[in-house]
C-alpha positions, 0 to 999 in steps of 0.5 A: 500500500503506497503512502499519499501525503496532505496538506488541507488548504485550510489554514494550519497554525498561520503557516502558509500553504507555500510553507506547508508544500516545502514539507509536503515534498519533503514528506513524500521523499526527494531523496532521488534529486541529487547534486546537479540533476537536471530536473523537469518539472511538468507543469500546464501554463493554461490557455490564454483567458484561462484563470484557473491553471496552477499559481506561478508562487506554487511553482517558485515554492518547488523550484527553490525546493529543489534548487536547495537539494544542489538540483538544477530545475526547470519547467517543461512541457509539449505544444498543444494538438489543437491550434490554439496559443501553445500550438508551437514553442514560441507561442507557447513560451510566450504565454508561459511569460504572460501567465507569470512562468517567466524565469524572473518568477519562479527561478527556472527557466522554460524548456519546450519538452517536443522542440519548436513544431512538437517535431523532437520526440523519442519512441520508446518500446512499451509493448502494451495493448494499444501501443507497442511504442510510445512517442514523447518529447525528446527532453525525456530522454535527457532530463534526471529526474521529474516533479509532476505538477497537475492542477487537479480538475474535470476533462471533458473526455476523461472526467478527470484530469491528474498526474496522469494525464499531465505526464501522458498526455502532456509530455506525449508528442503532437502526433501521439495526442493524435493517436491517443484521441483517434483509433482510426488516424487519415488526413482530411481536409476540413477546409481544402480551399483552406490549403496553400500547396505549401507542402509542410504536410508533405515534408514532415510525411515519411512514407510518401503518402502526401504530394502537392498536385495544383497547388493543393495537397493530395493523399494516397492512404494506401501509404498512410500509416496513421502517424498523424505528423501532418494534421498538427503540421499544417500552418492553415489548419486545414486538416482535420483533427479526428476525435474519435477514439472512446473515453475509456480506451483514451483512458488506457492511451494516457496511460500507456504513454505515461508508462512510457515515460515513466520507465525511462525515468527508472523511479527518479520522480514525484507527484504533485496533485494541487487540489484547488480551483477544481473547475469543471474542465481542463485548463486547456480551454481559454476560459474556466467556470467556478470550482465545482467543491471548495478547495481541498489541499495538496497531495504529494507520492511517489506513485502515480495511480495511487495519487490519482485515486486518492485525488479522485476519493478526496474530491467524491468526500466533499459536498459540492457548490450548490451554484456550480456546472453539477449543482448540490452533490451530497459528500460520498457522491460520485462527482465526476458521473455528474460532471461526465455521466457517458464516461467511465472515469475508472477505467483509466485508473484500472488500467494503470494498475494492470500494467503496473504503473501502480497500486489504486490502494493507499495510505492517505497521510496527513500532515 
């Protein structure tokens, strides 16, 4: 049985809740971050009009946590795959300094996990149901250790969003997003006059499944393989992003990739779940509605899946606010069937633990 440490939000003898999170971390252990490691702290900055991701001061906290252990720390993350303001690196860099996560702030600097375009990513074998091998940012394959830092909410298609989904999902490359949300992966165009013949699609396509004929871009799907790298790729968006795949297989998806990541890793890691502001949806949108529960605290383990459940329970304990997105839920109650009643929020948990990633039984350790 893992341990899953907490700090409530309330407040506890008047010490801060940033002075409480140095011990949480402490707690939880950082005895894996030696004298000058590079340590990737994976975090969301938000979307533009999106107020609710994690605080910048938060961030500073872990940064100066680590940087007293002789550990030389910095933020990361992937772009995004819908277009949007993090869609590639310099946008993305740019927001992160609108929305406080500049290096003057929180003491380390920004270092895009994908590259410029999402188009530096390492395959690493995993061998599982869906995937026998993952695409993740190339910054995995050269960081020494990782914090996870997720602020904890709904997901329009996973009910939930936590550790897992910050590292599957947001250290996955542009393409592996894809093939995550989509069983059945083939370029379209949702626009073709949309199309320039700038033949971007065409260069980042490896199998000569793309050619540009009258300045427009043609596909021969017999050659496709269903990589995805030229839907993100096109500057005018006139392909078509497919979101087909079912919540519980994105679910397993997430989870795979996180594997993935994780097994390079080999241990030299910790979770942090900010359960606070837990809005309705994903900070990924560029606008959030009011917290569903009233703000619960911070969990802190080493274990990715057992974190993920205790978040999860630590949400269903509460009775949520009467005037939010689900209304009056009595404690106990199942909140994220509110939220997402077509989902099976579970699954994903479930099949995190078959494939090892860790144990759904904890220890809920107060501090």
């Amino acid at each position: 049985m893992k341990d899953v440490f907490l700090i409530r939000s309330r407040l506890t003898g008047k010490r801060s809740l940033l002075d409480r999170l140095e011990k949480l971390l402490e707690a939880a252990g950082l005895e894996f971050v030696r004298p000058r490691d590079l340590v990737g702290i994976k975090l969301s900055f938000g979307e533009r009009g999106n107020t609710a991701f994690l605080r910048p001061l938060f961030v500073r906290r872990v940064v100066d946590t680590l940087k007293a252990r002789g550990a030389k720390p910095f933020l990361t993350d992937s772009n995004t795959l819908y277009h949007g303001h993090r869609t590639n690196s310099v946008d993305h860099l740019v927001l992160a300094e609108e929305h406080g996560f500049g290096l003057t702030q929180v003491g380390a600097p920004v270092i895009m996990a994908d590259g410029l375009r999402s188009e530096s990513y390492l395959e690493t074998e995993v061998n599982l149901k869906h995937f026998r091998r993952v695409k993740v940012g190339s910054v995995v394959g050269e960081m020494d250790a990782l914090v996870s830092l997720a602020h904890f909410k709904g997901h329009l298609a996973c009910a939930f969003g936590g550790t897992l989904k910050n590292i599957g999902m947001g250290l996955g490359s542009r393409s592996m997003k894809q093939l995550m949300h989509s069983g059945s992966v083939h370029p379209e165009f949702s626009d073709r006059t949309a199309c320039t013949g700038c033949a971007r699609c065409a260069t980042v396509c490896q199998y000569g499944a793309i050619h540009i004929e009258s300045a427009k871009a043609h596909f021969t799907y017999e050659r496709c393989v269903g990589c995805a790298e030229c839907i993100p790729a096109c500057p005018e968006e006139a392909l078509k992003i497919l979101w087909a795949e079912k919540p519980e297989v994105l679910g397993e998806k997430i989870a795979e990739t996180t594997y993935g990541v994780l097994h390079r890793l080999k241990e030299r890691y910790l979770f942090v779940n900010f359960l606070l502001d837990i809005t309705p949806d994903c900070d990924c949108f560029p606008y959030n509605d009011d917290p569903i529960v009233p703000d619960i605290g911070i969990l802190a383990a080493r274990d990715p899946v057992a974190i993920d459940q205790a978040s999860v329970d630590l949400l269903n304990a509460e009775e949520s606010i009467a005037a939010s997105q689900i209304g009056r839920r009595a404690a106990r109650e199942d909140k994220l069937a509110a939220l997402c009643p077509e989902v099976n929020w579970q699954r994903q948990l479930e099949y995190a633990e078959e494939i090892g990633l860790g144990s759904r039984r904890y220890r809920l350790v107060e501090m």
